[in-house]
N, C-alpha and C positions, 0 to 999 in steps of 0.2 A: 512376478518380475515384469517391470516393463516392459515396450518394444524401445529400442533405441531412440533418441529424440534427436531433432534436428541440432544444428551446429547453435551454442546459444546466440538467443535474441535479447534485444533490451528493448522493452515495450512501454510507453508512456501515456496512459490512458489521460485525456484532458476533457473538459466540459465544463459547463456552465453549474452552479450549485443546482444541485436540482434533478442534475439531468440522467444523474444514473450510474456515477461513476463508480461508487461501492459495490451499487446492486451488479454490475457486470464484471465487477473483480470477482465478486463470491460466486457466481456465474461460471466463471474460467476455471477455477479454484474447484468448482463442483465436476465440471466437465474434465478438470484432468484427474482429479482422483477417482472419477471412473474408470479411467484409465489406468488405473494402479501408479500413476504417478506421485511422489512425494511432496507437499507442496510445505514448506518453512516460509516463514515472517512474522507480519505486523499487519495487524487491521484493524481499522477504528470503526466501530456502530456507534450509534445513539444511542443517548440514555431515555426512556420517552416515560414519563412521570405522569400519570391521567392526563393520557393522550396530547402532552406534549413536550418536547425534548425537551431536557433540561445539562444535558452536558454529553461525553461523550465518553467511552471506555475504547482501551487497546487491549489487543487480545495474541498474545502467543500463538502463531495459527497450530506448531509444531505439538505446545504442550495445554494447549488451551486455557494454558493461569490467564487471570484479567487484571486490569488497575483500573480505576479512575481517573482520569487522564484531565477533562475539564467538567466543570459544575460548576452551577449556578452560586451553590451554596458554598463553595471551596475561596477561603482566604489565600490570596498568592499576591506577592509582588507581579506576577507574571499574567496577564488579561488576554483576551482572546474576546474582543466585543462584551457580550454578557458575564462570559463563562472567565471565573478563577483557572487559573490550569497549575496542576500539577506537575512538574519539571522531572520530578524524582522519579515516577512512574514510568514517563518516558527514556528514560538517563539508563533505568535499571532494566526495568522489563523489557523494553524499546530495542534497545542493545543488544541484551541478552538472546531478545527474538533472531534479529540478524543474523547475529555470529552464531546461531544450533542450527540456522537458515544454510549458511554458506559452508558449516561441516556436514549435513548430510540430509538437505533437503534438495530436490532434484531441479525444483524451480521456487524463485524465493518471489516472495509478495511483500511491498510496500506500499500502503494503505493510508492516502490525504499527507501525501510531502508538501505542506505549503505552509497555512499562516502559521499553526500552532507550532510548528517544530522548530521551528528558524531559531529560535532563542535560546537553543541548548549546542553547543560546539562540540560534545560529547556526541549526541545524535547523528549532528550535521556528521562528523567524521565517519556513521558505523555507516552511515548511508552511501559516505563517498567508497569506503571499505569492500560495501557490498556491491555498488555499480561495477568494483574492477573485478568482482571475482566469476571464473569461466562459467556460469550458469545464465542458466533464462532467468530473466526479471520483468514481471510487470507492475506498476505499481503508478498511482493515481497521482493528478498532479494537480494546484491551484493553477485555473484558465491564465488570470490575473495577476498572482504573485509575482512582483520585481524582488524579490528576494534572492544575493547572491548564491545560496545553494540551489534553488530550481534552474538558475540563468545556467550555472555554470552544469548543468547536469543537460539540457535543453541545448544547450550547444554540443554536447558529446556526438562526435560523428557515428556510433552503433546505434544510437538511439535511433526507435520509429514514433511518431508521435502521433497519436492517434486517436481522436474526435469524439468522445459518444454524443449522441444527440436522439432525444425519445426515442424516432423513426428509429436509429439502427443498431441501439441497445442491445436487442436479441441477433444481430446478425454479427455484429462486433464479436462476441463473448465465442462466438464460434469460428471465428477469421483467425483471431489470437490464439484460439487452442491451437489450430492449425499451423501456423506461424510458428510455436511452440514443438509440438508433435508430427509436421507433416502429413500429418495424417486425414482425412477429414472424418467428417462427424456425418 
């Protein structure tokens, strides 16, 4: 059983593509479930095809099911630069992740809220769903997207918004456990 956690936070990881923004979500994610903490959501890896990505998968952090989210090789009205994307995977699993997230996971993870999600209004909603419910959230954000879901999420006055950049990758991932748990590492 855990130690009690601090009053919730709402954390907003941002960065440059590149810079590391996944890698120190899974980071956080590893460092609280040392903690016997429960972590529920959404997180998106790469697909990487000899040795190069070719799309990218969501992942239930809760129940560990996956979809395929965007591909190279995926037919969609719906595009994402290269990558076809998959709408339903998001809608269904995406969702699904959220709301097992906001029944009884202790702090929820949302994983690259930017270009690809914007286009599904079911999503947008489980996101806004899950911003009000009383738990820690941290979850990654496009540096860049004008997209009205990240605006109006980026204006939220609980929100802390907060930078990774190479240098402080590894000092980050342990500021926000803290933030989170009060506790230090």
């Amino acid at each position: 059983m855990p130690r009690r956690l601090s009053p919730p936070v709402k954390i907003g990881i941002t960065g440059l593509p590149g810079a590391g923004k996944t890698q120190t979500l899974l980071r956080i994610v590893q460092l609280l479930e040392e903690e016997g903490v429960t972590v529920g959501g959404m997180v998106t890896e790469p697909i990487v095809e000899k040795q190069r990505r070719t799309g990218f998968r969501i992942t239930n952090w809760l129940t560990k099911e996956h979809a395929v989210f965007a591909h190279e090789g995926l037919k969609s009205r719906v595009k994402s630069g290269r990558y076809g994307v998959n709408l339903a995977a998001l809608e269904d699993l995406g969702t699904r992740a959220l709301a097992q997230a906001r029944e009884s996971a202790d702090v929820i993870v949302i994983d690259e809220v930017g270009k690809m999600e914007v286009e599904s209004d079911v999503f947008t909603q489980a996101v806004t769903e899950t911003l009000d419910a009383k738990k820690s959230i941290v979850m990654t954000l496009h540096k860049k997207s004008r997209n009205p879901l990240l605006q109006d999420i980026r204006r939220r006055d609980e929100l802390r918004l907060l930078e990774v950049t190479p240098v402080n990758k590894n000092l980050l991932a342990f500021k926000i456990v803290y933030l989170i748990t009060g506790r230090a590492h």
